[in-house]
Every structure is written in C-alpha cells, then in structure tokens.
GUMAR-890665 format. One record per residue (C-alpha): residue in one letter; residue number from 1; x, y, z. Coordinates in Angstrom, 2 decimals. Layout:
% GUMAR-890665
+------+-----+---------+---------+---------+
! code ! pos !       x !       y !       z !
+------+-----+---------+---------+---------+
!    A ! NUM !       X !       Y !       Z !
...
+------+-----+---------+---------+---------+
***
This chain:
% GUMAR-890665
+------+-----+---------+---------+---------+
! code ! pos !       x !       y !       z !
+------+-----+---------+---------+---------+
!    X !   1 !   10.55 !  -21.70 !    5.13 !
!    X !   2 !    7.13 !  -22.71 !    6.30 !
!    X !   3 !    5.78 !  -25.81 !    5.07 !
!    X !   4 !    2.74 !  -24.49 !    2.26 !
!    X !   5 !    0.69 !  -28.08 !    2.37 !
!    X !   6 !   -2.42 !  -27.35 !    2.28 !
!    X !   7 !   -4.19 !  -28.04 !    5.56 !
!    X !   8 !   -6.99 !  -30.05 !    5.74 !
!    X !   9 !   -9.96 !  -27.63 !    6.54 !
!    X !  10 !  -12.54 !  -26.18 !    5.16 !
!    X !  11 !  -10.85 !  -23.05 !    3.40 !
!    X !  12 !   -8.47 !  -25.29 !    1.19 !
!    X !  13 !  -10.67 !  -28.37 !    0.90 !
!    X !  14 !   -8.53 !  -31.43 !   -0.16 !
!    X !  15 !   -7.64 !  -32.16 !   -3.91 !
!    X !  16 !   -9.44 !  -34.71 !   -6.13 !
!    X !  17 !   -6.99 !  -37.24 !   -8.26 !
!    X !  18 !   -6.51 !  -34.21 !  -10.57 !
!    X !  19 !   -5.41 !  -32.12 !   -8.66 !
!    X !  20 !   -9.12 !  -29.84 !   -8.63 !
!    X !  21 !  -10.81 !  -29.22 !   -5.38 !
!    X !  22 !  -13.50 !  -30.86 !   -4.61 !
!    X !  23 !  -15.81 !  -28.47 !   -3.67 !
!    X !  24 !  -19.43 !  -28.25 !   -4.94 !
!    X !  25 !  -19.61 !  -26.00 !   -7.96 !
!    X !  26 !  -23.01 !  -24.99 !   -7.00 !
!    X !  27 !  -21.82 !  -23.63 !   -3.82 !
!    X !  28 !  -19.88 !  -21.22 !   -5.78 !
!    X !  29 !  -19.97 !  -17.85 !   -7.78 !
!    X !  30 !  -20.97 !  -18.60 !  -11.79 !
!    X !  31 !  -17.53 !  -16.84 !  -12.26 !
!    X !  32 !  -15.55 !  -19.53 !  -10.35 !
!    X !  33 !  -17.60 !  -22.13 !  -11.83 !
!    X !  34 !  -17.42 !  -20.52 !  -15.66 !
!    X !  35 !  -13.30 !  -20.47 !  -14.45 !
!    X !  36 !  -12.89 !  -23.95 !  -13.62 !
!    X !  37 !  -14.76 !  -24.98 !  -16.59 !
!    X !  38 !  -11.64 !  -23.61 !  -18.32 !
!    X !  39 !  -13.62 !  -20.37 !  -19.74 !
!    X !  40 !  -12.74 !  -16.83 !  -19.31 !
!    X !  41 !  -15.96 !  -15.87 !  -21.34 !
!    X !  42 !  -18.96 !  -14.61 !  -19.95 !
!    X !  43 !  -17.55 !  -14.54 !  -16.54 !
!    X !  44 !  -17.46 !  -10.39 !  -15.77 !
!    X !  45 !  -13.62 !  -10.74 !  -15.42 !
!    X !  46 !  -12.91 !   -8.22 !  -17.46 !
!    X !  47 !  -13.92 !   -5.08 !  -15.46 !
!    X !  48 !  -14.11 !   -1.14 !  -17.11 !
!    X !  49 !  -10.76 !    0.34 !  -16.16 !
!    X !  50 !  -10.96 !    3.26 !  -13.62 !
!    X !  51 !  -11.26 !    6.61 !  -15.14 !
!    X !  52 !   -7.41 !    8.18 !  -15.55 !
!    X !  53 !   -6.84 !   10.57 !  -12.33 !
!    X !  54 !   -7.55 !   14.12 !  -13.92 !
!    X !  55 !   -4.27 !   16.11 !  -14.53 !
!    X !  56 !   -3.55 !   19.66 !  -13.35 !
!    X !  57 !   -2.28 !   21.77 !  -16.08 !
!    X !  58 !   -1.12 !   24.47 !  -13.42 !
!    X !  59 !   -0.40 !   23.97 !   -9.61 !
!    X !  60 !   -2.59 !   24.19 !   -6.73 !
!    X !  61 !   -2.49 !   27.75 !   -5.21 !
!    X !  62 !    0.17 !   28.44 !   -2.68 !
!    X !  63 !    1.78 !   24.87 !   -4.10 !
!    X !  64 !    5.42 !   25.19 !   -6.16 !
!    X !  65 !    5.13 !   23.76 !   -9.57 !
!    X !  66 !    8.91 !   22.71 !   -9.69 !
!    X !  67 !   10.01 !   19.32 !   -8.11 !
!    X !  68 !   10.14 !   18.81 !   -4.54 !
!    X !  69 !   13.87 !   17.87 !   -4.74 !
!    X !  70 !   14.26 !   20.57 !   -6.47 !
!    X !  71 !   13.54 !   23.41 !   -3.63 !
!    X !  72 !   15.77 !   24.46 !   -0.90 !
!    X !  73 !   15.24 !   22.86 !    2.87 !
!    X !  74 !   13.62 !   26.75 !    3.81 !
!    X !  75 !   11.23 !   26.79 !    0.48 !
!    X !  76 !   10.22 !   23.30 !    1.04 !
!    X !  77 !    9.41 !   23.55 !    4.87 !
!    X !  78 !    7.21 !   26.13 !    4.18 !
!    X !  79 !    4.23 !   23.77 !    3.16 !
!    X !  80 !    5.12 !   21.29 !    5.90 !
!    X !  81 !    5.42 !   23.85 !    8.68 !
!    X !  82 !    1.90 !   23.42 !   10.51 !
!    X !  83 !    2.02 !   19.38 !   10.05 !
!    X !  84 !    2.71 !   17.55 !   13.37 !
!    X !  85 !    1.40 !   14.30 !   12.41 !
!    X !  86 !    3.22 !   12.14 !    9.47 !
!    X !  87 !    1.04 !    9.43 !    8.50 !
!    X !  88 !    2.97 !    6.87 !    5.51 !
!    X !  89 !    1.55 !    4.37 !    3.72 !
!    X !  90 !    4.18 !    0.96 !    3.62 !
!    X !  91 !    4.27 !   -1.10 !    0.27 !
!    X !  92 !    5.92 !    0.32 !   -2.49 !
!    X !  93 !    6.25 !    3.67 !   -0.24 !
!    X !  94 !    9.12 !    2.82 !    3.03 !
!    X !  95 !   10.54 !    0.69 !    0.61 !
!    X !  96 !   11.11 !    0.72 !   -3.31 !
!    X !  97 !    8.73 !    0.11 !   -5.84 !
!    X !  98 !   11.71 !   -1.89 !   -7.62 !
!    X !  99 !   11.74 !   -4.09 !   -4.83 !
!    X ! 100 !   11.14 !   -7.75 !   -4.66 !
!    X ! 101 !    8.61 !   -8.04 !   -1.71 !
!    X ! 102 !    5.16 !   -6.81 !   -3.49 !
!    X ! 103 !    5.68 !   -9.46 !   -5.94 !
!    X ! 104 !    5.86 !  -12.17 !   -3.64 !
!    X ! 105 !    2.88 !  -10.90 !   -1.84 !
!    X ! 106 !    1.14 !  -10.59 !   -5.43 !
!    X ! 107 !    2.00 !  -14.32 !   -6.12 !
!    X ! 108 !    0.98 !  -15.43 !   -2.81 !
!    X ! 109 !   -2.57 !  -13.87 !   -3.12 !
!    X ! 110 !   -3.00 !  -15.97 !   -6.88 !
!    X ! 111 !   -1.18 !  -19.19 !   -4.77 !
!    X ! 112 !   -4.10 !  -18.31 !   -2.37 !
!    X ! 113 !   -6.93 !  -18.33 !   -5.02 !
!    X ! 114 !   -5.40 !  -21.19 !   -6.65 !
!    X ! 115 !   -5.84 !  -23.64 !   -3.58 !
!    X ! 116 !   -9.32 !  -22.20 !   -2.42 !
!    X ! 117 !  -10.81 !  -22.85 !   -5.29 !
!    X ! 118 !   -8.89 !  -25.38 !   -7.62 !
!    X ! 119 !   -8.23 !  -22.93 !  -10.38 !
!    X ! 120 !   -5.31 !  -22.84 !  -12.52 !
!    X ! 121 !   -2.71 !  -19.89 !  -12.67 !
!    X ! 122 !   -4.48 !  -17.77 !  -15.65 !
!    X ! 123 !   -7.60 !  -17.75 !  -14.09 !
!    X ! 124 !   -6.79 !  -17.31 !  -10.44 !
!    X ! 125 !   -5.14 !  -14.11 !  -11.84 !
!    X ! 126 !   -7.94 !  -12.85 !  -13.60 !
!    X ! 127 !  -10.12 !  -13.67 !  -10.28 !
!    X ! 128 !   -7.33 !  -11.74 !   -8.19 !
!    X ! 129 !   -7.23 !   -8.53 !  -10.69 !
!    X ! 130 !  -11.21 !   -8.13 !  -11.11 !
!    X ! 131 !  -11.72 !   -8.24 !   -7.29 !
!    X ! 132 !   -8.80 !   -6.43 !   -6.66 !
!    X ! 133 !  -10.18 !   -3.38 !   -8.82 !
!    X ! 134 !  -14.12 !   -4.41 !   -7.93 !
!    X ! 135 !  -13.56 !   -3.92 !   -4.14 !
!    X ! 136 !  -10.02 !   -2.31 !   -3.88 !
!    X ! 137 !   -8.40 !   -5.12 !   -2.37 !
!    X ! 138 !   -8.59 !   -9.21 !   -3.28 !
!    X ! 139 !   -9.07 !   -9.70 !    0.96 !
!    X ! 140 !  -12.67 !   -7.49 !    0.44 !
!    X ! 141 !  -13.76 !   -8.73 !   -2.67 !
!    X ! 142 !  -13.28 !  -13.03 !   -1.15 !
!    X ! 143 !  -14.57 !  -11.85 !    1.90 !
!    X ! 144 !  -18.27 !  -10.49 !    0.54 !
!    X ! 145 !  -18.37 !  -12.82 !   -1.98 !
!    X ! 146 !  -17.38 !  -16.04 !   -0.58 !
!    X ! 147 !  -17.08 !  -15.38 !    3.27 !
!    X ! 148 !  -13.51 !  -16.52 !    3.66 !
!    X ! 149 !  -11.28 !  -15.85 !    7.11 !
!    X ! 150 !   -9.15 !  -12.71 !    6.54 !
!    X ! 151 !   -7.44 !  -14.13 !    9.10 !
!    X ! 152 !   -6.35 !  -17.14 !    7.26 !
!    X ! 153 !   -5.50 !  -15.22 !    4.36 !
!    X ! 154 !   -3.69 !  -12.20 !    5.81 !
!    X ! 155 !   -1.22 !  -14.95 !    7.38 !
!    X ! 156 !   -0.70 !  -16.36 !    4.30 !
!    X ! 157 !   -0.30 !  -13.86 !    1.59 !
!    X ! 158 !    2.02 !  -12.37 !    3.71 !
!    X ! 159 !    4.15 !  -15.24 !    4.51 !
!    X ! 160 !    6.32 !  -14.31 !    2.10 !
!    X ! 161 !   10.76 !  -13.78 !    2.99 !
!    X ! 162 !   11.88 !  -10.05 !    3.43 !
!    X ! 163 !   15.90 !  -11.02 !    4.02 !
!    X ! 164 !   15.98 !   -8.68 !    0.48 !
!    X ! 165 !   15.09 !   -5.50 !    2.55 !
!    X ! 166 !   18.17 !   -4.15 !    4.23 !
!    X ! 167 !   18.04 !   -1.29 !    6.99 !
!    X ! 168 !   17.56 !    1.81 !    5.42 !
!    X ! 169 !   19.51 !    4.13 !    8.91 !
!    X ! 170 !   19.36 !    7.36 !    6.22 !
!    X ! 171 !   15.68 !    6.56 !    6.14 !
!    X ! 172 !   14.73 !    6.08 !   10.08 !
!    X ! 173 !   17.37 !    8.90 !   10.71 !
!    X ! 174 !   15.28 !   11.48 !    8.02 !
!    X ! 175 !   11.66 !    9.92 !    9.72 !
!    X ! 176 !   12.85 !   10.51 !   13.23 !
!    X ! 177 !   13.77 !   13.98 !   12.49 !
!    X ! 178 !   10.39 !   15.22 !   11.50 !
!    X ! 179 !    8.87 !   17.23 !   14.51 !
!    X ! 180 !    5.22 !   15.11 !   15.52 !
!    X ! 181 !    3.86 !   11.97 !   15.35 !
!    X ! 182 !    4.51 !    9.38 !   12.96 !
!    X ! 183 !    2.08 !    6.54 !   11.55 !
!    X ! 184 !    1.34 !    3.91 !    9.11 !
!    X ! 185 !   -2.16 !    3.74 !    7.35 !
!    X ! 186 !   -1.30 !    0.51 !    5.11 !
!    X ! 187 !   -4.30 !   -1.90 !    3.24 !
!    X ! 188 !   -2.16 !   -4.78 !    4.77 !
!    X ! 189 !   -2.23 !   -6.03 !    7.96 !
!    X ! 190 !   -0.46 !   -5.02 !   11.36 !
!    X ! 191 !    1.61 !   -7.77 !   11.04 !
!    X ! 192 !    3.22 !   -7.47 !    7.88 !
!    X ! 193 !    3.70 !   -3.98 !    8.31 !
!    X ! 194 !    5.59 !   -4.89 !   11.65 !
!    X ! 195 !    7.86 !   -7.14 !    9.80 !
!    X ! 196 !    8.69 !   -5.32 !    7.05 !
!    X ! 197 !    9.30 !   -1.82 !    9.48 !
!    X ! 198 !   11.85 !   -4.30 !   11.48 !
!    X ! 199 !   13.69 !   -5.78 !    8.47 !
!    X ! 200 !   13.65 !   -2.10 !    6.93 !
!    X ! 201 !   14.84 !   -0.66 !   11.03 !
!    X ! 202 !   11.85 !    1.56 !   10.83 !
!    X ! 203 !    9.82 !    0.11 !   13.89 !
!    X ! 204 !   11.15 !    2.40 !   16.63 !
!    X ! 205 !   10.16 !    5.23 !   14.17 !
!    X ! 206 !    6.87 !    5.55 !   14.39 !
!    X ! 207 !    3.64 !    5.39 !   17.03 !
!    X ! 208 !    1.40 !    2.65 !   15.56 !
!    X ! 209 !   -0.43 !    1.41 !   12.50 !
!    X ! 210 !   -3.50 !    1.27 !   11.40 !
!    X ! 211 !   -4.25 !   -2.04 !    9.09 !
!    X ! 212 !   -6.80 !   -3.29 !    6.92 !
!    X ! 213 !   -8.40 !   -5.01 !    9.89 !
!    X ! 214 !   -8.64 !   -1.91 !   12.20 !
!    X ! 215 !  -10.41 !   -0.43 !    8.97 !
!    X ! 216 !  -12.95 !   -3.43 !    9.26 !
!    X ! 217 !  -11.90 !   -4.56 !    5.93 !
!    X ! 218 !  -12.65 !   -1.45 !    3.97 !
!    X ! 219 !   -9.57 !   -0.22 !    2.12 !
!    X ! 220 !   -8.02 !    2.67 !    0.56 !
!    X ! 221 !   -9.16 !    5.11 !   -0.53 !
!    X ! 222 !  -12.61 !    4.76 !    0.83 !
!    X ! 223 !  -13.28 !    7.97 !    2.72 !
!    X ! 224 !  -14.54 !    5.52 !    6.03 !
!    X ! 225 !  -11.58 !    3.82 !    6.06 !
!    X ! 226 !   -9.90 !    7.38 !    6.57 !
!    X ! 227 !  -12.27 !    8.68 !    9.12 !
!    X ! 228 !  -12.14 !    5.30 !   11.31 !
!    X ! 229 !   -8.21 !    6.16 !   11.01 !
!    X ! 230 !   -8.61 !   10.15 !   12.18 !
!    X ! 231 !  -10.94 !    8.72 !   15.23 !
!    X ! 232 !   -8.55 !    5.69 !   16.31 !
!    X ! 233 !   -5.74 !    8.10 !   16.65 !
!    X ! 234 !   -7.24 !   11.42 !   17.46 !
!    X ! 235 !   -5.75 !   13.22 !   13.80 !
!    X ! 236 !   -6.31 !   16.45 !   12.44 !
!    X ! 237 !   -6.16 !   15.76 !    9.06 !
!    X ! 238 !   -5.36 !   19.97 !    8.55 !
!    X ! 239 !   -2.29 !   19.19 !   10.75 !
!    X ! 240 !   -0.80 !   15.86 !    8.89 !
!    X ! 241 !    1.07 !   14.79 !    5.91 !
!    X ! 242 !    0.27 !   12.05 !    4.10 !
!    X ! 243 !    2.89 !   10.17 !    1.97 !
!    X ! 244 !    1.66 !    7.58 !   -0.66 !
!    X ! 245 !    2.80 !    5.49 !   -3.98 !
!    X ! 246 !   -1.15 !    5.38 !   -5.01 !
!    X ! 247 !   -2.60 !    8.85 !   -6.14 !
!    X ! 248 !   -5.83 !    7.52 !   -5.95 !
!    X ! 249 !   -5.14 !    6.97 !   -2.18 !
!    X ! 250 !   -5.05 !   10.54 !   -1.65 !
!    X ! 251 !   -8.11 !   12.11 !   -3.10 !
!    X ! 252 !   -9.60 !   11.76 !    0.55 !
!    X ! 253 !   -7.00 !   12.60 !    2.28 !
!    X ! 254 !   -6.63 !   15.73 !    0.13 !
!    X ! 255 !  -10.29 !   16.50 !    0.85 !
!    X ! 256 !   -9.94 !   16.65 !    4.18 !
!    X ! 257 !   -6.89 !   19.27 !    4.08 !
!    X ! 258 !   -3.85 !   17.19 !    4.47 !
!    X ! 259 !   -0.60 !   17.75 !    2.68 !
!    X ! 260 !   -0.16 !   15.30 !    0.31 !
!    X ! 261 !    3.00 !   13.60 !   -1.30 !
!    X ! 262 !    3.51 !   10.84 !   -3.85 !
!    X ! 263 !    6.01 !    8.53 !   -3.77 !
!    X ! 264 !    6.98 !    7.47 !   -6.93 !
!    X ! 265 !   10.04 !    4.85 !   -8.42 !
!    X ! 266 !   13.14 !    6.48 !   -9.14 !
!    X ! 267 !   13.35 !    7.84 !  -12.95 !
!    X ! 268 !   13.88 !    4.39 !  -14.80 !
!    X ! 269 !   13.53 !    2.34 !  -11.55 !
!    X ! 270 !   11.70 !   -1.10 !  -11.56 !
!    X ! 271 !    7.93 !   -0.24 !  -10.91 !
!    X ! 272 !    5.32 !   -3.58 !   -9.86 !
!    X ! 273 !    2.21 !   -1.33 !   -9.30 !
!    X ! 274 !   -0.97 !   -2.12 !  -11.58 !
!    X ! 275 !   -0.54 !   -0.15 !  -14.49 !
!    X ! 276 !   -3.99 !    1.29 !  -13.55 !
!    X ! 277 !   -2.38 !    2.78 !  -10.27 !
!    X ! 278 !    0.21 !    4.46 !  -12.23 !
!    X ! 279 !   -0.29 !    8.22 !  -12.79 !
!    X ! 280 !    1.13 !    9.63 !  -15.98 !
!    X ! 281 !    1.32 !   13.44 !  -17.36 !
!    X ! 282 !    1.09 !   16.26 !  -14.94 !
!    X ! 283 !    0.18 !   15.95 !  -11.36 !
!    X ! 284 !   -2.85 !   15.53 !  -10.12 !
!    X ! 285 !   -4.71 !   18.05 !   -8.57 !
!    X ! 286 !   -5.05 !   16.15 !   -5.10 !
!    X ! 287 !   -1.16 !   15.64 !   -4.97 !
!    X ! 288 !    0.54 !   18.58 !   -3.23 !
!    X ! 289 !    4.07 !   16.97 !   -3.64 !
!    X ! 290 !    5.81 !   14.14 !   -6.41 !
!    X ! 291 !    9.17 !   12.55 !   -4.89 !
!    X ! 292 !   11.23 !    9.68 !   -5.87 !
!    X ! 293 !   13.42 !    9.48 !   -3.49 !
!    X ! 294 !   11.55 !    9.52 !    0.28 !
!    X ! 295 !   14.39 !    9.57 !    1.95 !
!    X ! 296 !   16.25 !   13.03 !    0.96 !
!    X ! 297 !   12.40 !   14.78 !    0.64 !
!    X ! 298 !   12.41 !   14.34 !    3.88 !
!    X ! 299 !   15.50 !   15.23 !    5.08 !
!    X ! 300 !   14.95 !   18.63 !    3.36 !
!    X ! 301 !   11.96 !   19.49 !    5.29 !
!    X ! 302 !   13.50 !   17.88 !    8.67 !
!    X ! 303 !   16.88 !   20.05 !    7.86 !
!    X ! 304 !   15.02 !   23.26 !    7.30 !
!    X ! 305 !   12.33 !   22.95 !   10.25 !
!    X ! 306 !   15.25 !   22.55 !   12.34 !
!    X ! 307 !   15.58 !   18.76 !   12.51 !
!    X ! 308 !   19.43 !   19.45 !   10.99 !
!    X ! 309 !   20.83 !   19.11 !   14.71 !
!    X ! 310 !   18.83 !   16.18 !   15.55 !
!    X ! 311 !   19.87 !   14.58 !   12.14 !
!    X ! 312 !   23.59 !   15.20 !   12.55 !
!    X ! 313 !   23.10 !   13.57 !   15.95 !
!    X ! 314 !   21.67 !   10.36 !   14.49 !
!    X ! 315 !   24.53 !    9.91 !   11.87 !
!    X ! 316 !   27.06 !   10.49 !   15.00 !
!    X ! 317 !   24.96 !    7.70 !   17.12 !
!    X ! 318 !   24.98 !    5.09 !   13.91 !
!    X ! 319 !   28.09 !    5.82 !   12.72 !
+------+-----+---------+---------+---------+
***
C-alpha cells in the first residue's frame, strides 16, 4: 500500500492545528466556504434529480420483448449480425455491480475532496454527489470550478487494491469470440481501466480504450464525448454494439444507430450505482437489450454467429 500523506503542494495545502486546511476561504466557491462553516444550507447542494429515463410500454420494432437470456444463440444473433465493432464500458459492466472496487473508488474521490479542501466526511459527500450529477463526473465538475490537475486526481482516486477481482477466462473466452473489434469507452482513465482488464485477464481482449482524458474531460453521455470516440477509432456507430450498466449512457449511442445492451446486477445481486442511475419498470426505449449476466449474453451471440468453434477452442487452450 502506497503511503496517502498528503504531499506538500499546492493541491493538498498543509493542515492547520485542527486539522482544516489552510487555504483562503475567499479563494474558494461560497459552497466550500458555506461547507466548512459546518452548513449544508444555502449552499445549492441539493441539486433537482434527473428526470426518470422514459419507459417503453412495447418494444422497439424488429427488437424481441422477452429477455435476452431468454432467446436461442440463432434468434439472438440476429440483431448482432451486422456489428463488427464491440465497444464496453468497464465499471460495474466487465465486472459486477456487487463488487467491491467502485466503492473504493467512490471513497477515494470523498478522501480526495476531504484533503483539498479541509472538509469533513458529510460534506465532502454532498460536494462529490452535486458535482457528480452537475457535470456528470466529480473530475469535470473540480476541474471548471476550481482548476485542479486531473492528473493528480485520476492517480489517486484510482489508487485503490483490485486483488478482489479474479480472472474471469469464461468472460475473455465469450469477448474473444465475438467476430470484430473490441473496445473500452470508460469515464475513468486509461490507466485504471488497464489495471482492472489485467486483474480481470481481459487486456489481450480488446484493441484500446478510450478514457476520460482522450474525451478532454467531457464524460458520458455527452454526445461529443461519443463523436471524439467514433473519430479516434474510425467507428461506425451502425456497425457496433455498445454494452453499458448506465441507461443514460446510451441515449447517444442509440441515436446514432448502435445496438445497445444494459448490463444490469444479477436478480438480488449487490448493486453500488447512484440510485439515480438505476432504471426501474420497463425498458427504455434507447436500450435494445437488458442482461445480467455479460458473460453467457455473449456467448449466445458468439455461439450462434459461429464463434462456437473458436469458443470450444479457448476452453481446450485454458483448460
């Protein structure tokens, strides 16, 4: 474990006797200053909800209404047969939403707000929640606001230890089986999404990523953030799947015609998403596809666009 003193510098400015930083409360926001003056009043930190994602009492033409587990390998390939790029989103999606690792992240983030600006635990949390739904990430909202190094805090909200994550073979075996390109489009950074592929043996799977910093900041689900992403990697969004644990995240890509799947926790599975990110009721009209389990989705459209051989193979080869 890295040592977490803070370092003497100018984005974690030494504590006072009490334990406060010492920097000028006129060099920052009235909400960090209402904050530290112990106040959650008056301090715009308790932002409107987003509006619920709208349901779709029937499904999308040409779309099956039943589960995706559900259908056979041919009926499910069907919808997937013109895709030759697979583009997956990481936290929460090539790993559990039951799983340990967003939490730590999500501590680390209030740890971070806690030592830039002296706050205690409550209200760094409210701080990390209102920018997180102000801006769509906590990096955007500290970075227009207070003009902080997303390199400094990339590095250390995402110090975190991933020894929980075990190799997931079934996984890389389904991922390598799907005919075309594979990518990651993920709001964190290169990387953690490096790390967590390699702890998860998912790195040889696929061709790159694309991170919050090749999106200059901007997150999902702005629509710029997508188009930087088609340019970058020459994708036809007609051609490519998109697989995702935030509906939200998928308007866009939905707009621009790609086949869209989310990834959701197993029926009474531990889920650490906002509650705001969860969708309830019927599916949305943006989401094509609804799995909980990634892994056998998958191997049901690998299996029945032929990729049965080539998965057969990789059991052999790990076995």
């Amino acid at each position: 474990m890295k040592d977490q003193t803070r370092p003497a510098n100018k984005l974690f400015p030494p504590l006072d006797a009490e334990g406060r930083a010492s920097a000028d409360l006129h060099n920052l926001s009235p909400n960090i200053a209402s904050l530290r003056n112990g106040s959650l009043n008056n301090t715009g930190l308790h932002p409107t909800p987003p509006k619920p994602l709208p349901d779709a009492a029937s499904p999308l033409p040409g779309m099956p209404s039943a589960a995706p587990e559900a259908l056979t390998s041919p009926a499910l390939t069907t919808h997937f047969r013109h895709i030759d790029t697979w583009v997956f989103d990481l936290d929460n999606t090539l790993y559990p939403a039951g799983s340990d690792l967003w939490p730590k992240i999500d501590q680390r983030i209030t740890l971070y707000l806690i030592r830039l600006f002296g706050l205690d635990a409550m209200s760094s949390r409210a701080l990390q929640k209102y920018y997180y739904q102000r801006y769509g990430t906590t990096l955007r909202g500290l970075v227009v606001d207070h003009g902080i190094s997303f390199e400094d805090y990339l590095s250390f909200v995402h110090d975190i230890d991933r020894s929980s994550l075990a190799p997931n073979h079934s996984l890389a075996a389904a991922i390598n089986a799907l005919p075309g390109r594979k990518l990651i489009l993920t709001n964190g950074s290169r990387d953690h999404a490096l790390r967590t592929a390699e702890a998860l043996g998912l790195v040889e799977m696929f061709e790159d990523i694309f991170d919050i910093v090749a999106a200059d900041l901007v997150p999902k689900p702005e629509s710029a953030t997508y188009r930087r992403f088609f340019d970058k990697h020459g994708v036809d969004p007609k051609s490519s799947a998109m697989f995702e644990d935030i509906a939200q995240n998928l308007i866009v890509p939905h707009e621009n015609g790609m086949t869209t799947t989310l990834v959701v926790p197993e029926p009474g599975g531990a889920d650490h998403r906002e509650a705001f990110e969860i969708t309830r009721g019927a599916r949305p009209p943006h989401v094509h596809f609804v799995t909980s389990n990634l892994e056998r989705f998958l191997r049901e459209i690998a299996d029945g666009a032929g990729g049965e051989a080539k998965l057969r193979e990789i059991r052999l080869t790990s076995d």
